[in-house]
RODO-2510 file (C-alpha; in nm, 4 decimals, decimal comma):
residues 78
     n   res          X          Y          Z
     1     x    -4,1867    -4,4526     4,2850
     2     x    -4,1785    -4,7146     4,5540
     3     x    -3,9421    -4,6841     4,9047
     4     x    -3,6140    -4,7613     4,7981
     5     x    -3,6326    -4,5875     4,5253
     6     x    -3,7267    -4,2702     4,7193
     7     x    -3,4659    -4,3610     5,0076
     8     x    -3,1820    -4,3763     4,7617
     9     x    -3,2412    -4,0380     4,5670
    10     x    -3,2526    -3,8728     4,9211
    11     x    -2,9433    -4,0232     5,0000
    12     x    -2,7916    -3,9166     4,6552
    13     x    -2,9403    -3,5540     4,7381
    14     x    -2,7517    -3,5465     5,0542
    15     x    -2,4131    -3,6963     4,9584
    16     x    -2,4324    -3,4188     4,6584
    17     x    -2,5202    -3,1345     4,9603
    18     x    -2,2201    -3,2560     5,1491
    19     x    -1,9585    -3,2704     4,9130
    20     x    -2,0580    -2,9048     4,8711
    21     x    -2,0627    -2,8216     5,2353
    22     x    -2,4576    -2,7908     5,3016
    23     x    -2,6398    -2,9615     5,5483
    24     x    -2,8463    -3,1964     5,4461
    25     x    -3,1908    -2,9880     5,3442
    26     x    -3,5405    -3,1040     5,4908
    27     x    -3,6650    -3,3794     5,2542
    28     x    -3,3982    -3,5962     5,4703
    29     x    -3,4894    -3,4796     5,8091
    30     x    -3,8678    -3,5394     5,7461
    31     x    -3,7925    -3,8917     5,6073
    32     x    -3,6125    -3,9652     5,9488
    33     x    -3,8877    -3,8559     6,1403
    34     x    -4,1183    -4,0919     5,9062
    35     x    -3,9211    -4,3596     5,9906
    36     x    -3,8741    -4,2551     6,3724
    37     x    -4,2662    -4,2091     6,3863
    38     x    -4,2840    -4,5837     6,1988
    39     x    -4,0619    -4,7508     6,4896
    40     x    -4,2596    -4,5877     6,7194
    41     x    -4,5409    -4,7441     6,6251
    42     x    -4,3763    -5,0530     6,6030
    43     x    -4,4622    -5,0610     6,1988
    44     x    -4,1498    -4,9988     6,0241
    45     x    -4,0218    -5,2712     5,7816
    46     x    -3,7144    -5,4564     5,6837
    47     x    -3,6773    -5,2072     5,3761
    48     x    -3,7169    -4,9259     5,5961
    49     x    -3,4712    -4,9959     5,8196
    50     x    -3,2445    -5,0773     5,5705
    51     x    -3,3599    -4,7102     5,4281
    52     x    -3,2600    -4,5677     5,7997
    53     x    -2,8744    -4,7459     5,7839
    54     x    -2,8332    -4,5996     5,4692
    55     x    -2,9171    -4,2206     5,5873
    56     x    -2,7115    -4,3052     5,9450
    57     x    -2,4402    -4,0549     5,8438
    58     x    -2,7428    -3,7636     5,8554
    59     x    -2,8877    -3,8600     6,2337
    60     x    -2,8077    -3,6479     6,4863
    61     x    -2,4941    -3,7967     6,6783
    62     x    -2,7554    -3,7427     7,0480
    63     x    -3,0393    -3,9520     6,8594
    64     x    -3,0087    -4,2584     7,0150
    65     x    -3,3798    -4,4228     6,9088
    66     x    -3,2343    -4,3858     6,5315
    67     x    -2,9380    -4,4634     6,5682
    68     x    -2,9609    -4,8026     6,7600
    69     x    -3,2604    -4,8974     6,4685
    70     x    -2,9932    -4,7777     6,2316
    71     x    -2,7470    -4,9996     6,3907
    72     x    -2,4809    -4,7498     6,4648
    73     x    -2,1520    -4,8805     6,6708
    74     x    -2,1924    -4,6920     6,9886
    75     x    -1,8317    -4,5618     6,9746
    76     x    -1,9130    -4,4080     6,6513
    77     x    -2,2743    -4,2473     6,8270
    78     x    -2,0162    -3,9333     6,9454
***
């Protein structure tokens, strides 16, 4: 199953937790600290960031590394 794939059913998996009033679960946190380790090391590409817009809704509001990559509006950061 190749990244977008993956990216997609994890933001499926969350949008089906929310409508249901859970949290996103831990398979979504871990991918965003993947992709927070992959800017880090200054590795992370096009499809990955495209991955990390698509999950912006589920980053912490006080993440500001993700959300600039994600390329959150700042007046929508808080």
């Amino acid at each position: 199953m190749n990244r977008i794939l993956v990216a997609q059913e994890l933001v499926k998996i969350a949008k089906e937790l929310m409508a249901v009033g859970k949290k996103p679960d831990a398979r979504i946190k871990r991918r965003l600290e993947y992709l927070r380790k992959e800017i880090e090391a200054e590795r992370i590409s096009y499809g990955e960031i495209a991955e990390l817009q698509s999950l912006a809704e589920y980053i912490d509001p006080d993440d500001v590394q993700l959300l600039q990559w994600a390329d959150v509006p700042e007046k929508r950061r808080k």
